[in-house]
C-alpha atoms as a printed R data frame, in Angstrom:
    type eleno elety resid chain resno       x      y       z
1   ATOM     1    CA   UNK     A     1 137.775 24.277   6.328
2   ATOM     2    CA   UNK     A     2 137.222 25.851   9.928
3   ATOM     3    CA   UNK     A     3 139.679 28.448   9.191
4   ATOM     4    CA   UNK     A     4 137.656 29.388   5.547
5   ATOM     5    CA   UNK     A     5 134.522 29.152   7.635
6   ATOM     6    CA   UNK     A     6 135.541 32.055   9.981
7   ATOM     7    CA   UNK     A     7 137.185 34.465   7.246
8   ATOM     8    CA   UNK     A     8 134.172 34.284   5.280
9   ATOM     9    CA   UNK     A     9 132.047 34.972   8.693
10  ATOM    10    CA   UNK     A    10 134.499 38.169   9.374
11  ATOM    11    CA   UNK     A    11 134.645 39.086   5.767
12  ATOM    12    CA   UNK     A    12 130.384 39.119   5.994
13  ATOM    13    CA   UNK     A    13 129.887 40.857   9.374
14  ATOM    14    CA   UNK     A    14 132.717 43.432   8.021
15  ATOM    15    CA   UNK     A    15 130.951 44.202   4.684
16  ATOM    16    CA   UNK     A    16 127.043 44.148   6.054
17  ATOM    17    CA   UNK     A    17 128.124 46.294   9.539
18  ATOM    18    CA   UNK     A    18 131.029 48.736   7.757
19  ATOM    19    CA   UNK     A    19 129.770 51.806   9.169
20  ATOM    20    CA   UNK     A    20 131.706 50.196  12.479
21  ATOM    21    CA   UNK     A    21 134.821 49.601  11.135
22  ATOM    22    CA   UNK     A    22 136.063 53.210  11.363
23  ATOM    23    CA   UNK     A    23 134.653 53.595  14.872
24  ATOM    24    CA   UNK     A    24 136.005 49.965  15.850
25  ATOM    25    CA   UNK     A    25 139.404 51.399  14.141
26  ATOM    26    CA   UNK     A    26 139.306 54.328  16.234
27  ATOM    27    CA   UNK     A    27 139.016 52.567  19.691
28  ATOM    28    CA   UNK     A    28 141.548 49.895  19.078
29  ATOM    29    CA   UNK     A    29 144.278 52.497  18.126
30  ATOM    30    CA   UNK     A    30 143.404 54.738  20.932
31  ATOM    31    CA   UNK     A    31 143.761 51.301  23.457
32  ATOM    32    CA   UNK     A    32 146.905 50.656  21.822
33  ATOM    33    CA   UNK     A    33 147.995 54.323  22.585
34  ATOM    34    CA   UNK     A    34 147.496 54.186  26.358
35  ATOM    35    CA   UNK     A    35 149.875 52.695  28.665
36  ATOM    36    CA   UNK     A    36 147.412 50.636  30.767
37  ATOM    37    CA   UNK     A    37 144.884 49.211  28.362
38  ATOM    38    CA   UNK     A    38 147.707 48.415  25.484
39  ATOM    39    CA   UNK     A    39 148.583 45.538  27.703
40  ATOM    40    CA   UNK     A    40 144.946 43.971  27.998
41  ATOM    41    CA   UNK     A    41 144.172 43.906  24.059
42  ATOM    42    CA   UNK     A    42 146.310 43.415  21.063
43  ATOM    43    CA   UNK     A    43 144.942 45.970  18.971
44  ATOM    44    CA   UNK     A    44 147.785 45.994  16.636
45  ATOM    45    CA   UNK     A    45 147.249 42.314  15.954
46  ATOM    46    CA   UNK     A    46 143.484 43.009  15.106
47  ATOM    47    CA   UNK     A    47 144.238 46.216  13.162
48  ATOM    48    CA   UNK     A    48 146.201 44.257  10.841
49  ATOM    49    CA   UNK     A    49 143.997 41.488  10.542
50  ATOM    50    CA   UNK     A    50 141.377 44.527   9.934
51  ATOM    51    CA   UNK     A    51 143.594 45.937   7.132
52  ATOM    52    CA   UNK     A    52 143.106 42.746   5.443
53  ATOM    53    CA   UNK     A    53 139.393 42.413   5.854
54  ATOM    54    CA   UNK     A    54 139.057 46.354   4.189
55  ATOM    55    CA   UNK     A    55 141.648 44.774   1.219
56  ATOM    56    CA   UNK     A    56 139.183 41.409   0.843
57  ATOM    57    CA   UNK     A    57 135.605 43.623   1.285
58  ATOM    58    CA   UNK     A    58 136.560 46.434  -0.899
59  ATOM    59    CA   UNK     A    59 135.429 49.039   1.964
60  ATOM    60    CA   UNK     A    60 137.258 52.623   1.375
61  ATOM    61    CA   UNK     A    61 140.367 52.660   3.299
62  ATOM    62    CA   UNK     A    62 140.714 56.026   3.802
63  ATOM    63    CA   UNK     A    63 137.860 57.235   6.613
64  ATOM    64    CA   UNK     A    64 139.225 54.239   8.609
65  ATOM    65    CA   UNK     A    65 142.602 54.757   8.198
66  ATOM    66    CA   UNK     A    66 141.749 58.511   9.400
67  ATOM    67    CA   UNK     A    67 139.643 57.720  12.297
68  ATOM    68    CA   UNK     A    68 142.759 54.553  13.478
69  ATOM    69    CA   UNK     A    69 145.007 58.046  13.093
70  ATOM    70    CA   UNK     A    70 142.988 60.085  15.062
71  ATOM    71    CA   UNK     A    71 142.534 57.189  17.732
72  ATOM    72    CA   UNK     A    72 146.031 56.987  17.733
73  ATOM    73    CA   UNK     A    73 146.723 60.348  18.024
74  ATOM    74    CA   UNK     A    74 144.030 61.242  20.822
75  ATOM    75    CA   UNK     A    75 145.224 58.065  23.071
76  ATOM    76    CA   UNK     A    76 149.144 59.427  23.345
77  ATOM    77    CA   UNK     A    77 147.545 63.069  23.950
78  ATOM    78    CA   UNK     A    78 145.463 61.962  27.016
79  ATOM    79    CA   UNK     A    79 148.981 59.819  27.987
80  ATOM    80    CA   UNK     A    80 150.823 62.846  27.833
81  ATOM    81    CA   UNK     A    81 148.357 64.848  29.811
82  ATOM    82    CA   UNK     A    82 148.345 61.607  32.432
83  ATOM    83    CA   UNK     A    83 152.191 62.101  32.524
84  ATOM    84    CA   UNK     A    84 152.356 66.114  32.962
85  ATOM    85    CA   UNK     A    85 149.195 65.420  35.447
86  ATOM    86    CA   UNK     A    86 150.753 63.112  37.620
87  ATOM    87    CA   UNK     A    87 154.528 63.587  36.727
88  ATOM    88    CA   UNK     A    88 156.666 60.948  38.399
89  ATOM    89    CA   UNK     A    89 153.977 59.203  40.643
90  ATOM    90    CA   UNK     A    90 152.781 57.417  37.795
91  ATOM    91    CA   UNK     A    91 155.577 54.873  37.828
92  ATOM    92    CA   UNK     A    92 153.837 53.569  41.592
93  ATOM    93    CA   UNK     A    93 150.810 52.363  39.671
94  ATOM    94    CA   UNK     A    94 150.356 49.085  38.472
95  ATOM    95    CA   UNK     A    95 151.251 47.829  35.642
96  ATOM    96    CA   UNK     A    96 154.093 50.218  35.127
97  ATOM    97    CA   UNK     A    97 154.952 49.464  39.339
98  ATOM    98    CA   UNK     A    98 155.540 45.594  38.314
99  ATOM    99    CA   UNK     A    99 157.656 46.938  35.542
100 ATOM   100    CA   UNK     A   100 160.093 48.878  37.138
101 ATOM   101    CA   UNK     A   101 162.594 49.352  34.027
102 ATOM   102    CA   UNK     A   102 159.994 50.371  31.676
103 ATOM   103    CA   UNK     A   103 159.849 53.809  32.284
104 ATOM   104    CA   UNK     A   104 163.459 54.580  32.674
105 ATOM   105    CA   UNK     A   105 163.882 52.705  29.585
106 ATOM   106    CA   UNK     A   106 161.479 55.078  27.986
107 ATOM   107    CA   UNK     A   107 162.613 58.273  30.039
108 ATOM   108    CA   UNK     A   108 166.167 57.098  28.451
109 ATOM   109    CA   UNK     A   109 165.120 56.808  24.682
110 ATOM   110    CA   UNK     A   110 163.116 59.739  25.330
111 ATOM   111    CA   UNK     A   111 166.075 61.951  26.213
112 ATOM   112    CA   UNK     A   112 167.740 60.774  24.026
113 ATOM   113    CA   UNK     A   113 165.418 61.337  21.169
114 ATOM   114    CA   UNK     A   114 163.618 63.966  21.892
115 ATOM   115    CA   UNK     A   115 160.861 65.045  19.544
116 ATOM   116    CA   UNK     A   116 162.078 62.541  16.758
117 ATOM   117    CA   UNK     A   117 161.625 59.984  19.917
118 ATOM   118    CA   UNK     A   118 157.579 60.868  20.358
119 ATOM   119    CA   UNK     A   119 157.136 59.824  16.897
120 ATOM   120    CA   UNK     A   120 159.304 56.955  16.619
121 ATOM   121    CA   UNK     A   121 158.379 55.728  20.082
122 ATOM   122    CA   UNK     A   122 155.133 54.652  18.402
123 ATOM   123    CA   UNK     A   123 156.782 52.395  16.262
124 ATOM   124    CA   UNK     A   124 158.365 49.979  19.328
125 ATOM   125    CA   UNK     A   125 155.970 47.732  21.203
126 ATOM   126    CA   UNK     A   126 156.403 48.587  24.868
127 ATOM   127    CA   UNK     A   127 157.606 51.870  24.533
128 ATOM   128    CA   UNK     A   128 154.202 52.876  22.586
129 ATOM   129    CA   UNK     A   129 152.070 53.644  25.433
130 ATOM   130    CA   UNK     A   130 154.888 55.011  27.736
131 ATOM   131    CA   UNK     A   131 156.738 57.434  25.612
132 ATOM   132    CA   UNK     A   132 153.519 59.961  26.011
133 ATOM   133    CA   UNK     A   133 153.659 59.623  29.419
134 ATOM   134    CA   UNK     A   134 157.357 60.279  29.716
135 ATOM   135    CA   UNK     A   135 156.797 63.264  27.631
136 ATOM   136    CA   UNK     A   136 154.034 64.597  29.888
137 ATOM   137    CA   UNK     A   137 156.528 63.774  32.593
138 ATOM   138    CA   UNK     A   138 159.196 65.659  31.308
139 ATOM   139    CA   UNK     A   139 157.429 68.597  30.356
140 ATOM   140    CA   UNK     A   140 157.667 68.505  26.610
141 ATOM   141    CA   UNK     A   141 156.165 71.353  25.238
142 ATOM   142    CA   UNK     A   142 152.349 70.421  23.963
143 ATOM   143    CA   UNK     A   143 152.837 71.630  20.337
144 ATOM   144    CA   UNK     A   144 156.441 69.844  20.134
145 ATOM   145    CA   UNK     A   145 154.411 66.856  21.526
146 ATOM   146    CA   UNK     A   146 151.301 66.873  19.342
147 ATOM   147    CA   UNK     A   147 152.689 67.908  15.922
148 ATOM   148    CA   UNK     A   148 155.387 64.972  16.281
149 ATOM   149    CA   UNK     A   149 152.171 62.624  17.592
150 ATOM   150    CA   UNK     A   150 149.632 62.931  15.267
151 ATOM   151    CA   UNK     A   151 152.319 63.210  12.548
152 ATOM   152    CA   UNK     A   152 153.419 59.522  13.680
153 ATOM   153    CA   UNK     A   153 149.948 58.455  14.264
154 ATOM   154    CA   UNK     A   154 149.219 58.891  10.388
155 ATOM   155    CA   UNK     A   155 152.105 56.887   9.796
156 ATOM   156    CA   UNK     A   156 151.503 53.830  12.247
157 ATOM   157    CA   UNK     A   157 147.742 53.611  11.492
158 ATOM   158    CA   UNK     A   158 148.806 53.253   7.574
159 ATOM   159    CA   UNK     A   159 151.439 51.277   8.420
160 ATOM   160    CA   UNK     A   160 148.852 49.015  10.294
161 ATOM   161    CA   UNK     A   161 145.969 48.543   7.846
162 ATOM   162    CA   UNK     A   162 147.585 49.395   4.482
163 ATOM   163    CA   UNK     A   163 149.970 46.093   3.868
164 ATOM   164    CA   UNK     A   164 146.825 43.831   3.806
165 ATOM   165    CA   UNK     A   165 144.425 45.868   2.335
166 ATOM   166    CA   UNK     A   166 146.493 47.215  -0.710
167 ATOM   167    CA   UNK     A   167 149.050 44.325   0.052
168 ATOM   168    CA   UNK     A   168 145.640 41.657  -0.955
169 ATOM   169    CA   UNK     A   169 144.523 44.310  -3.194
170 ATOM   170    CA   UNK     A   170 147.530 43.847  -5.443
171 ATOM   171    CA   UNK     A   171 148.149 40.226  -4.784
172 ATOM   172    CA   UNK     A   172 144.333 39.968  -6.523
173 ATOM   173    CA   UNK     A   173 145.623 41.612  -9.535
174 ATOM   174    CA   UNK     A   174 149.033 39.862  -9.790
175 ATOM   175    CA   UNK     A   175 147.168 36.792 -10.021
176 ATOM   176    CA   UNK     A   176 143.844 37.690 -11.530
């Protein structure tokens, strides 16, 4: 009953406010681009649980998918720029100094990788935030770096919202 309670609560406060939901989209996918502030909020938990409330409102999916892209895409740009500002010095400050293998890891897949690695780097947890800045560090070139991010950033922000809002949208009709 609690549980019902708060979904229908969300589910209001989504479809009175839902000029915010493109701008809320658009902050949580830039946090969850940037090395630092991915760790503090789980913005890919909450952008998934926002893909469902778009899929149970009826809200148009497609300026919030666009502004969770651009979000996306803006957050590993200023992580690049952070990692071609500050090259290797950025692995002394915290969090990344308490992580000590994250960065090599990243560095490693990176290398590996290369410009395929930028846009699938989005698509692994840790290495989401810290494969811009390993780019930056390495001294990708920026239009190597940005068509390969914002390409991936389309990609990971409909991977995010659309399974629960078309995912709800055609369980309704299943079993309507």
């Amino acid at each position: 009953m609690l549980f019902e309670h708060m979904v229908s609560g969300l589910t209001w406060f989504v479809r009175e406010y839902e000029l915010w939901a493109a701008p809320m989209c658009f902050v949580l996918a830039f946090i969850e681009s940037m090395a630092f502030l991915s760790l503090l909020l789980p913005a890919t938990v909450l952008l998934l649980a926002i893909g469902t409330l778009i899929g149970a409102t009826g809200i148009s999916f497609w300026p919030i998918w666009l502004a969770a892209a651009l979000g996306a895409g803006l957050g590993d740009w200023l992580a690049y720029w952070i990692g071609r500002r500050f090259d290797v010095e950025i692995g002394q400050v915290w969090p990344l100094s308490r992580s000590p293998n994250l960065l090599p890891r990243a560095r490693a897949f990176f290398t590996r990788w290369g410009v395929a690695g930028v846009f699938l780097g989005r698509f692994f947890g840790p290495l989401r935030a810290t494969v811009p800045l390993i780019a930056g560090v390495c001294g990708m070139p920026r239009l190597r770096f940005q068509v390969a991010n914002f390409a991936s950033a389309l990609v990971w922000s409909a991977a995010m919202l659309a399974p629960g809002t078309f995912g709800l949208r055609w369980a309704e009709a299943f079993m309507g």
